[in-house]
Wavefront OBJ file of the C-alpha trace (Angstrom):
o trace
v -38.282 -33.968 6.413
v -41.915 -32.230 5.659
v -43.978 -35.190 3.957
v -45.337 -33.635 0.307
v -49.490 -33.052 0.943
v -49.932 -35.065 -2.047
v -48.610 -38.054 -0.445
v -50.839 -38.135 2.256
v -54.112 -39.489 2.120
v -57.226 -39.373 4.587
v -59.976 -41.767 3.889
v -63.270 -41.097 5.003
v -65.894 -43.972 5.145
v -69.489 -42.712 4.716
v -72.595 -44.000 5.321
v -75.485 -41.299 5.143
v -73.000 -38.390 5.610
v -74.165 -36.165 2.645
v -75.054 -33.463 4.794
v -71.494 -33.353 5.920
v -69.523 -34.491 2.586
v -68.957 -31.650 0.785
v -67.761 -29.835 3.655
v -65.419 -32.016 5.009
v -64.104 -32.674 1.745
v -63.303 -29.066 0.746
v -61.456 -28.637 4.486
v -59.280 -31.743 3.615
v -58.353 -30.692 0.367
v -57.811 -27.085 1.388
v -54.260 -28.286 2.784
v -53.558 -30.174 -0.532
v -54.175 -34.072 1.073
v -56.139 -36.649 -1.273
v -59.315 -37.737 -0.162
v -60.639 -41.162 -0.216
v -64.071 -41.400 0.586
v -65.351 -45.634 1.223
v -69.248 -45.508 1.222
v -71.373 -48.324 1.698
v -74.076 -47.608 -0.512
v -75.599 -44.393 1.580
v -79.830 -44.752 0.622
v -79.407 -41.047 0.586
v -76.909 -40.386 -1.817
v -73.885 -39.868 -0.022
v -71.822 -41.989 -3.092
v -73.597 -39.871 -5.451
v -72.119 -36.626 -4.111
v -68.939 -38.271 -3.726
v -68.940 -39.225 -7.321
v -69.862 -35.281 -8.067
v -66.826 -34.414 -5.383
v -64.434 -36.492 -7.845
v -65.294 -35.284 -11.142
v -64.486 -31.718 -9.761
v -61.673 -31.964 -7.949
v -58.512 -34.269 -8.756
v -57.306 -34.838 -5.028
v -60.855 -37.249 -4.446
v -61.342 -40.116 -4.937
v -64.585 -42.847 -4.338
v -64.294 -46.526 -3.557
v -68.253 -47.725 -3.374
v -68.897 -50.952 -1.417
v -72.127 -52.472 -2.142
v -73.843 -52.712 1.372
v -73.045 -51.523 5.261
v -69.755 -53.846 6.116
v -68.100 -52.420 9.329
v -66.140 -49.156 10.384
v -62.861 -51.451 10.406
v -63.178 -53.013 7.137
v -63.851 -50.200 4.976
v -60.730 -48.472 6.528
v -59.136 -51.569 5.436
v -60.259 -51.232 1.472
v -59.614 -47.104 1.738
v -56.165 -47.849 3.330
v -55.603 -50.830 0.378
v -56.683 -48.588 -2.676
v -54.533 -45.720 -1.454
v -51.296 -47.438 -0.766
v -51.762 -48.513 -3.952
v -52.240 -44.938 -5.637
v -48.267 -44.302 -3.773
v -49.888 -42.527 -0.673
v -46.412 -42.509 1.835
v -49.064 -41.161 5.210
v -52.909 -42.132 5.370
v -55.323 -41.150 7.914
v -58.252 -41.789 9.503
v -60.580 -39.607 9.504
v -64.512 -39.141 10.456
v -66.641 -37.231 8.186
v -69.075 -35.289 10.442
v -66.461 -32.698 11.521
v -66.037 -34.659 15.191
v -62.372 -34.343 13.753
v -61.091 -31.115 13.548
v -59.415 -31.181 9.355
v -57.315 -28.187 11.104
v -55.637 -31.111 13.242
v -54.537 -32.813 10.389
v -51.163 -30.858 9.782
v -50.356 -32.196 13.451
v -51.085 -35.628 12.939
v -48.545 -35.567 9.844
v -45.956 -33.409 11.849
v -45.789 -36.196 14.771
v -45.136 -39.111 11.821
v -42.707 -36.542 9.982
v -41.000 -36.924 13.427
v -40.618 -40.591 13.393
v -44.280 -42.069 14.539
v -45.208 -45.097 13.365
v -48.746 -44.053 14.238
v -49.837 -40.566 15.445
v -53.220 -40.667 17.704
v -55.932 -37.861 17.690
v -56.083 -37.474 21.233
v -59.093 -36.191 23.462
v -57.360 -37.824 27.140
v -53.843 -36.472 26.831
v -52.623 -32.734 28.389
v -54.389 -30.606 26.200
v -56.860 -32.838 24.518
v -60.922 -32.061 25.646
v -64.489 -33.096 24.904
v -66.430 -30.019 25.492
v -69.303 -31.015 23.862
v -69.622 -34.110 25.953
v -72.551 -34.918 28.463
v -70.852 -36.785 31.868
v -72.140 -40.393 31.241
v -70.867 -39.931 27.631
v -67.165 -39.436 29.009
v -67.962 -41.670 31.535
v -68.466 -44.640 29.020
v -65.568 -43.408 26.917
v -62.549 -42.962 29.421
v -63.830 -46.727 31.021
v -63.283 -48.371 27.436
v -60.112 -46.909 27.734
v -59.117 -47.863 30.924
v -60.977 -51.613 30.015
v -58.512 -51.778 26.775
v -55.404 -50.556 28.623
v -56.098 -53.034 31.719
v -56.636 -56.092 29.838
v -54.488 -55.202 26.392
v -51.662 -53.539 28.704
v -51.566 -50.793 25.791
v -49.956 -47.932 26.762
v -52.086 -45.144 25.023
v -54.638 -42.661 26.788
v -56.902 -43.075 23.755
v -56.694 -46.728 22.014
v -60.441 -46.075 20.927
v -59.750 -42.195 19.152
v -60.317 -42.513 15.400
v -58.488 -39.617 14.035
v -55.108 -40.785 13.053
v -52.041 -41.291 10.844
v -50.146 -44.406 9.771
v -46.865 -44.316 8.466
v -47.270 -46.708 4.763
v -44.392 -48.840 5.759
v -45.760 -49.350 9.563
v -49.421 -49.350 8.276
v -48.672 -52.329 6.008
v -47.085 -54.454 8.547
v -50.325 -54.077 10.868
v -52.440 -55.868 7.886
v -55.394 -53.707 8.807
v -57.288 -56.289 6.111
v -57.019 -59.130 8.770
v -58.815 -57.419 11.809
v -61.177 -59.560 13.446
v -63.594 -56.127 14.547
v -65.929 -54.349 11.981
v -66.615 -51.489 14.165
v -65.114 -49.091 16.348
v -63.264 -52.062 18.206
v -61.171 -51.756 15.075
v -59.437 -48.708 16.284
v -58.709 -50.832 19.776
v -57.480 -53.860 17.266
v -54.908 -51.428 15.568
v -53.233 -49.755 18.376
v -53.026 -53.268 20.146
v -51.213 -54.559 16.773
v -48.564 -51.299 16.994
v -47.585 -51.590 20.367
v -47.092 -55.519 19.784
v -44.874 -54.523 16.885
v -42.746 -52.358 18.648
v -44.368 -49.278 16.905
v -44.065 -45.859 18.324
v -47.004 -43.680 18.722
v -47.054 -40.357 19.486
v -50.360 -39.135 21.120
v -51.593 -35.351 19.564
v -53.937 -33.571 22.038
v -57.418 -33.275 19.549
v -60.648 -31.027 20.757
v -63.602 -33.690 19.873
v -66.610 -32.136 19.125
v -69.891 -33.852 18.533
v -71.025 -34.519 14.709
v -72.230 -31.089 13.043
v -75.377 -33.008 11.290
v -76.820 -36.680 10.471
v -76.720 -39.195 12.872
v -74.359 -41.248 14.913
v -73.597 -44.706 13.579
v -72.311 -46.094 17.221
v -75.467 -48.013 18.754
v -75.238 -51.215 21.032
v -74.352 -54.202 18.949
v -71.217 -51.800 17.988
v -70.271 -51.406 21.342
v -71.050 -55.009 22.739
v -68.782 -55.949 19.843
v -65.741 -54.351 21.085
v -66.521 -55.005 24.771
v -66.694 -58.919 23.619
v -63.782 -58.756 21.622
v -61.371 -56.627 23.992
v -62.737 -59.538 26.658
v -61.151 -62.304 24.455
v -57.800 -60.656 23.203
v -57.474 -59.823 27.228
v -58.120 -63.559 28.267
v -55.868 -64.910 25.150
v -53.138 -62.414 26.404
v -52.661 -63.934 29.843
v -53.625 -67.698 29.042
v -50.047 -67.199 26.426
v -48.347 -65.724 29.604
l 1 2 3 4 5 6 7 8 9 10 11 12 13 14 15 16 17 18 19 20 21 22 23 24 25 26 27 28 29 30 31 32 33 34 35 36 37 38 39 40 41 42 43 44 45 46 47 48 49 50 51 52 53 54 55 56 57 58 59 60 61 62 63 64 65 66 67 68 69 70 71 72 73 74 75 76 77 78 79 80 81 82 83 84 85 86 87 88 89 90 91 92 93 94 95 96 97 98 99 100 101 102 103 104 105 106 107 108 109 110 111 112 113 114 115 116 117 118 119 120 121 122 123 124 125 126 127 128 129 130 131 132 133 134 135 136 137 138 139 140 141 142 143 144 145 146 147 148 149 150 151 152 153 154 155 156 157 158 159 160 161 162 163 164 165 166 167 168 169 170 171 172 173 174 175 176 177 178 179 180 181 182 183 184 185 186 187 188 189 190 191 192 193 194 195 196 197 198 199 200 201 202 203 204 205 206 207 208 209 210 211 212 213 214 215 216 217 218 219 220 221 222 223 224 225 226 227 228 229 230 231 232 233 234 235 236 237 238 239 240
């Protein structure tokens, strides 16, 4: 059964993205998904525009969080608000075009099909980074390999970020209880599905790099998830 557009959501957290907002927004919208953009008070008026976004079009909507808190948790408040608003499929979704919007249909298709959780994939057949330098997939595929080895989760890309929850699956993960605030977040959630018996369905995703502004990931993002991966791994086996 085809899932209605309206009742799928994508929520986009923002922080300085107002070079790429309006953009991204109309390419959601296009397909006739809600958008719910979570900024953290962008100093260059990223909320404002999403405010602007709202008042024009009735499929956006704006949660505004008063300073920078974390990747993870404003996925958590986005995913909160629009389960709330009767949203049956919500995705993930960055906002500087690194996710193709044209991708979306697919992710929806795979959870139409019975996912629990359907993964924007760059490491399965099909999937690619062409825009990628060689230590940049490099440091990529070995977080991969680091979160499969320790976390024994069987997906080819536990750290993508371009994804769809079913509402019924997404609720039993309690994305509002994850211990990482970054990009480990993404590790956190995929750990929590396969631990709940969830399936996932991989979809082969072209990730490009971000058409403007500037990256977000920097070191204490990725010492975070290198620290936390470390300790779920080591928890793991001492419960063995």
């Amino acid at each position: 059964m085809r899932t209605d557009p309206s009742s799928v959501t994508v929520v986009i957290p923002t922080y300085n993205e107002r070079e790429n907002l309006d953009s991204i927004v109309t390419a959601v919208i296009r397909y006739g998904y809600r958008v719910l953009v979570v900024d953290d008070d962008s100093p260059d008026g990223t909320g404002e525009l999403a405010d602007s976004l709202a008042s024009r079009h009735e499929l956006v909507g704006v949660v505004h969080r008063a300073s920078k808190q974390g990747l993870g948790r404003a996925y958590a408040r986005g995913f909160n608000e629009a389960m709330g608003g009767g949203s049956t499929i919500l995705c993930e979704m960055d906002a500087d075009f690194s996710h193709d919007p044209a991708a979306l249909p697919l992710l929806i298709e795979a959870v139409d099909r019975g996912a629990d959780l359907a993964i924007g994939s760059r490491y399965v057949e099909g999937g690619s980074t062409p825009d990628w330098p060689l230590h940049r997939r490099i440091l990529s595929k070995g977080a991969n390999t680091y979160a499969k080895l320790m976390l024994r989760v069987p997906v080819q890309d536990a750290t993508a970020g371009f994804r769809a929850f079913r509402k019924e699956a997404l609720k039993r993960l309690h994305p509002e209880t994850c211990l990482a605030s970054g990009y480990a977040f993404q590790v956190e959630m995929a750990w929590r599905a396969v631990q709940e018996g969830m399936r996932i369905e991989e979809v082969p995703i072209m990730f490009r790099d971000r058409r403007a502004g500037k990256s977000k990931m920097g070191l204490p993002i990725v010492l975070e998830a290198m620290w936390l991966v470390t300790k779920w791994g080591v928890t793991r086996r001492e419960r063995r």
